[in-house]
C-alpha positions as a Markdown table, in Angstrom:
| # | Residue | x | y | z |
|---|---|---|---|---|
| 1 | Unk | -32.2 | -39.2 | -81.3 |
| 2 | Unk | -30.4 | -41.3 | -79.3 |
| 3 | Unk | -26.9 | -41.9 | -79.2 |
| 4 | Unk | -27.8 | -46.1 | -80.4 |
| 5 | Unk | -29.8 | -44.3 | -83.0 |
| 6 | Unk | -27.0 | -42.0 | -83.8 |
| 7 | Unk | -24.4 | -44.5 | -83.9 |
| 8 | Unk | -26.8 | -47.1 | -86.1 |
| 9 | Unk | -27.1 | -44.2 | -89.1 |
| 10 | Unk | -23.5 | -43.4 | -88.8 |
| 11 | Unk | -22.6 | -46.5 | -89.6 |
| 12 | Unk | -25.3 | -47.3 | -92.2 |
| 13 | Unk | -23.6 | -44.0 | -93.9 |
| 14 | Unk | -20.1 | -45.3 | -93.7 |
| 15 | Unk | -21.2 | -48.7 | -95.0 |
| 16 | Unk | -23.0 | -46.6 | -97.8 |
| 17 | Unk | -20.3 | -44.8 | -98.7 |
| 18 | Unk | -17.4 | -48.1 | -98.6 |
| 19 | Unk | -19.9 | -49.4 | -101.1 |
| 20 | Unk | -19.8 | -46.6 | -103.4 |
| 21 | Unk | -16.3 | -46.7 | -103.5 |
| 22 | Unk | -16.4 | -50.1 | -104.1 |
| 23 | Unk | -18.7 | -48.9 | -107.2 |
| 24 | Unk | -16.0 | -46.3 | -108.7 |
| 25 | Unk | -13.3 | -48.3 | -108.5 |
| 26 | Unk | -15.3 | -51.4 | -110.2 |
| 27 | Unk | -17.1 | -48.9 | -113.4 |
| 28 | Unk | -13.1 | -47.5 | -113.7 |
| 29 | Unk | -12.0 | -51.1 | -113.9 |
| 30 | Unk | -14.7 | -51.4 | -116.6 |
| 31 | Unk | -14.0 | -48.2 | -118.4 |
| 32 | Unk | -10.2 | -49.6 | -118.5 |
| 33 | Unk | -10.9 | -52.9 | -119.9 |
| 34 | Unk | -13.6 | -51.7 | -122.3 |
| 35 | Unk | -16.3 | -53.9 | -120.7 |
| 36 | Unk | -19.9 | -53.6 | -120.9 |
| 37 | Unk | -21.6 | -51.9 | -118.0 |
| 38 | Unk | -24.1 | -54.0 | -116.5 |
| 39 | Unk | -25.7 | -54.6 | -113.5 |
| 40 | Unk | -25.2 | -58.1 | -112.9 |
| 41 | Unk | -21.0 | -57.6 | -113.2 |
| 42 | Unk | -20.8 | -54.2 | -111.2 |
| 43 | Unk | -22.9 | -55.8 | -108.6 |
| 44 | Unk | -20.2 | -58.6 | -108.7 |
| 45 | Unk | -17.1 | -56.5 | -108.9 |
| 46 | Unk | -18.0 | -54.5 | -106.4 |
| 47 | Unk | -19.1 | -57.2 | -104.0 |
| 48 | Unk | -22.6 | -55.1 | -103.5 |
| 49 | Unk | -26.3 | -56.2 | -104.0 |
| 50 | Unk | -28.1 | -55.1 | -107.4 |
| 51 | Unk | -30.8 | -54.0 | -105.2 |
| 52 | Unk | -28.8 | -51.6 | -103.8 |
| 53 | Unk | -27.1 | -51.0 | -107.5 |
| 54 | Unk | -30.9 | -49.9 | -108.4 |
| 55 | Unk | -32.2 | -47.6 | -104.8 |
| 56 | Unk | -29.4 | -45.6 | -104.4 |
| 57 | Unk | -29.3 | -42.6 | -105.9 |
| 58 | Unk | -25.7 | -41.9 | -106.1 |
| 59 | Unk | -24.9 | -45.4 | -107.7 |
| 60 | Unk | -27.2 | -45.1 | -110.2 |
| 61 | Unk | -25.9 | -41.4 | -111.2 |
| 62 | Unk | -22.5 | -43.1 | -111.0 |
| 63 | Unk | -23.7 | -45.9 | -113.0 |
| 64 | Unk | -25.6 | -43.6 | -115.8 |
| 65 | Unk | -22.4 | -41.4 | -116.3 |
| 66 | Unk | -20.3 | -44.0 | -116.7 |
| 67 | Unk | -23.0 | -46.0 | -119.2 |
| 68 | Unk | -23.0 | -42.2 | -121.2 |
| 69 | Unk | -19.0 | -42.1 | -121.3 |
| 70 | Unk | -18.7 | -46.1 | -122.5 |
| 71 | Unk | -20.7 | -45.2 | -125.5 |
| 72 | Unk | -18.5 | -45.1 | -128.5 |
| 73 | Unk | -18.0 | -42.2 | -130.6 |
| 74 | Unk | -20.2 | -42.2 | -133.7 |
| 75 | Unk | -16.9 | -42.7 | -135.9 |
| 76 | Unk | -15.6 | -45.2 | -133.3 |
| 77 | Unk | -15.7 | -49.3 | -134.5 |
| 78 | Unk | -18.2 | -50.6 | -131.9 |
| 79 | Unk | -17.4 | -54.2 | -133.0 |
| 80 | Unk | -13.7 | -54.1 | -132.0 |
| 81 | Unk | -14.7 | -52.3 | -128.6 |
| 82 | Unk | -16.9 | -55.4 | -128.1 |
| 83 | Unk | -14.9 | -58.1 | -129.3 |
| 84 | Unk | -11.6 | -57.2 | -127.0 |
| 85 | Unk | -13.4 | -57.7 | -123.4 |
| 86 | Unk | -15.7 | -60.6 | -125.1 |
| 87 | Unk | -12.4 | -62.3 | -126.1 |
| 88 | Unk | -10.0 | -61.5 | -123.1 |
| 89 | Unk | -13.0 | -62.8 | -120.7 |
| 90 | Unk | -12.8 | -66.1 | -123.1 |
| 91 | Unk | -9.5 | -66.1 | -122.8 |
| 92 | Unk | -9.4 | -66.0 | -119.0 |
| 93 | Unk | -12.1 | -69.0 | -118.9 |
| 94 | Unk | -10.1 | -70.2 | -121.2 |
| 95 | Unk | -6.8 | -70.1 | -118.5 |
| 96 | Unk | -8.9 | -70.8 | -115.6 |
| 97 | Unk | -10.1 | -74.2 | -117.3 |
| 98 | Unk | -6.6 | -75.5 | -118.3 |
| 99 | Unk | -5.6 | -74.5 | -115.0 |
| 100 | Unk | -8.2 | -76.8 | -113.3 |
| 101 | Unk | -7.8 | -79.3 | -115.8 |
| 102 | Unk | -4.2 | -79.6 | -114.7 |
| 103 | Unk | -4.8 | -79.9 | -111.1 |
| 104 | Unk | -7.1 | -83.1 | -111.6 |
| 105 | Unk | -4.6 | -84.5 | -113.9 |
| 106 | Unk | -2.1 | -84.0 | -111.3 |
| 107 | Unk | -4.6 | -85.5 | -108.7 |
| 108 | Unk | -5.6 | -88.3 | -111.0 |
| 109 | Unk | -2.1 | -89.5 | -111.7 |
| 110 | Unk | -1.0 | -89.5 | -107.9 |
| 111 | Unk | -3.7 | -91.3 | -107.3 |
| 112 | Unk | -2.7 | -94.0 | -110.2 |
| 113 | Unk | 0.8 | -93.8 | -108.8 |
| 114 | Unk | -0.1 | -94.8 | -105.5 |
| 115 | Unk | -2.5 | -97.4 | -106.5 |
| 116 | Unk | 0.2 | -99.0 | -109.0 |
| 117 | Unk | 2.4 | -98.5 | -105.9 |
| 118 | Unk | -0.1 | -100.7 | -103.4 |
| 119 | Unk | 0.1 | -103.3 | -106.7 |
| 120 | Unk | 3.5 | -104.2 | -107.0 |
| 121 | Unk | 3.9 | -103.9 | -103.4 |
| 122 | Unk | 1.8 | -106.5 | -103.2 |
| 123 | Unk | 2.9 | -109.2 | -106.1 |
| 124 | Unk | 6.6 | -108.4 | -104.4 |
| 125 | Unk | 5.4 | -109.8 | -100.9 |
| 126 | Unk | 4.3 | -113.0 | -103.1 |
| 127 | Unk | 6.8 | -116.0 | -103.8 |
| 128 | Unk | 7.7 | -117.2 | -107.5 |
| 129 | Unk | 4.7 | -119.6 | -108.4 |
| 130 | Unk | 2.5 | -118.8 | -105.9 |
| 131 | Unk | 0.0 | -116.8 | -107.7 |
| 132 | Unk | -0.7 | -120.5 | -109.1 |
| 133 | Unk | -0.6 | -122.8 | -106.1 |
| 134 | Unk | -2.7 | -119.6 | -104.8 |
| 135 | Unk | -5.0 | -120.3 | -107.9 |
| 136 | Unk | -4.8 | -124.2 | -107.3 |
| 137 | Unk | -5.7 | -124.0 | -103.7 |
| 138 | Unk | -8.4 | -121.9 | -104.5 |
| 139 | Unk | -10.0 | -124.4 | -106.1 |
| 140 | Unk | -9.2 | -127.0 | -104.1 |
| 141 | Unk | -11.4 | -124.8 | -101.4 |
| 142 | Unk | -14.4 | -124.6 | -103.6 |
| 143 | Unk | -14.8 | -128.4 | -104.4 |
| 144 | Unk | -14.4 | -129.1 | -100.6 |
| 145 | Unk | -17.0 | -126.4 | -99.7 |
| 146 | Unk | -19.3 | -127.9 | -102.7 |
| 147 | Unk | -18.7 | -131.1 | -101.3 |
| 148 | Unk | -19.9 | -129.8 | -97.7 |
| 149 | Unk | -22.7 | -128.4 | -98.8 |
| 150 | Unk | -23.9 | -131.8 | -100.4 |
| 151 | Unk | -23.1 | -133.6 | -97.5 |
| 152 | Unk | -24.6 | -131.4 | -95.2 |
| 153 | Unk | -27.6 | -131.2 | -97.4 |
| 154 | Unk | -28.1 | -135.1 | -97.0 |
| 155 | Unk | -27.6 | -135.1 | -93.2 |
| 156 | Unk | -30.6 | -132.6 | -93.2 |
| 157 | Unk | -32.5 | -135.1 | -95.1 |
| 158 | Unk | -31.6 | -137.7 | -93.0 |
| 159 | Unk | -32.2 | -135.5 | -89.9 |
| 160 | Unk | -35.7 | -134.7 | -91.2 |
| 161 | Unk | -36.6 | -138.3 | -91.9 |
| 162 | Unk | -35.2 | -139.5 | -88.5 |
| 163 | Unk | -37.5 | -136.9 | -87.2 |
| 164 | Unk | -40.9 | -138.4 | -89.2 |
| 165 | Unk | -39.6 | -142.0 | -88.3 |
| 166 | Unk | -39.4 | -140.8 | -83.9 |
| 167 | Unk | -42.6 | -139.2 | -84.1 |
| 168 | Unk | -44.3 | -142.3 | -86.0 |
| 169 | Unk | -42.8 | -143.9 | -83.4 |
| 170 | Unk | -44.0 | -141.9 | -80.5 |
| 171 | Unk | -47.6 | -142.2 | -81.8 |
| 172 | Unk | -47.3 | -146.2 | -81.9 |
| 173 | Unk | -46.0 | -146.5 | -78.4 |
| 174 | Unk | -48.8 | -143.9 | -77.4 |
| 175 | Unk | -51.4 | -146.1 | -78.9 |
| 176 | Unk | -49.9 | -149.0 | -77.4 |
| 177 | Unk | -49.6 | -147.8 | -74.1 |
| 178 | Unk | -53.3 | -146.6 | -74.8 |
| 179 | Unk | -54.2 | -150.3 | -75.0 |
| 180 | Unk | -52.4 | -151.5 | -72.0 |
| 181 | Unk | -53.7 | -148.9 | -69.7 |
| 182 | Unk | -56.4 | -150.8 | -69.0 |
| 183 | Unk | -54.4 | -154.0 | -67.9 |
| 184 | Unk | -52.2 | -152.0 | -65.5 |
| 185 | Unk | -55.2 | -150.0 | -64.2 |
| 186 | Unk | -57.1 | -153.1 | -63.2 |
| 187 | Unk | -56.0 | -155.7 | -60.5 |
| 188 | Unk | -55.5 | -159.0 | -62.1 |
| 189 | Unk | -58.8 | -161.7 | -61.0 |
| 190 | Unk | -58.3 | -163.7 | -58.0 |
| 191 | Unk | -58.7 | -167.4 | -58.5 |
């Protein structure tokens, strides 16, 4: 082989092996906390792929020895076994929740705090009594732009019948200049 080759499957062993490390020191975690063996969490505590969970040899041997030593005793109380990880894995969801809970509380009333902030800012900058002239002038505005837009609306109406009245107009002193064409054409008759 070459020494590319050589170097490739030494390395694909040392990943192997970190990995199956990885593996022992997840399934002891498990065996300490009671926990169920599965695929699915091993493959997440150990930060490795199921697939390689299921091909490996060694990891499933791991995984089947430590599957055989979980089991309980028959005298043993299986339920208790169960119920402690079951209820210190709620329990952590439980403290991860209120924990995030808290941090958008605490986002959420900054965010109030500012915006109330921005508020009075604002009213502070305005005189006593001018929130009404402010209201009054308001108003005021909208009557004068109502009053525009009806005066501006008759002007167009006037516009348009100005228009209709200079091209009546145009036509009447083309038909009259259509009449006198043929007096200007034609020299007047000598007497």
């Amino acid at each position: 082989m070459s020494p590319r080759t050589d170097a490739a499957v030494q390395a694909r062993r040392q990943a192997t092996q970190e990995m199956l490390e990885r593996l022992q020191t997840a399934l002891a975690g498990a065996a300490r906390d009671h926990a169920p063996v599965t695929i699915a969490a091993l493959a997440r505590t150990a930060r490795v792929s199921r697939t390689f969970l299921y091909q490996n040899q060694q990891a499933r041997a791991l995984i089947e020895q430590a599957t055989r030593t979980s089991r309980p005793h028959p005298g043993a109380s299986s339920s208790a076994s169960r119920a402690q990880p079951a209820w210190r894995e709620r329990a952590l969801n439980a403290e991860d929740a209120l924990a995030q809970a808290q941090r958008e509380i605490r986002t959420q009333r900054t965010h109030i705090a500012e915006l109330l902030g921005k508020i009075r800012d604002l009213e502070h900058d305005l005189p006593e009594g001018s929130l009404q002239r402010i209201v009054t002038e308001n108003t005021t505005l909208k009557q004068h732009i109502r009053q525009l837009t009806q005066d501006n609306q008759q002007m167009q109406e006037r516009l348009t019948s100005a228009r209709q009245n200079n091209r009546f107009m145009d036509k009447r002193i083309a038909d009259l200049e259509a009449q006198l064409a043929p007096y200007l054409t034609t020299p007047p008759p000598r007497p």
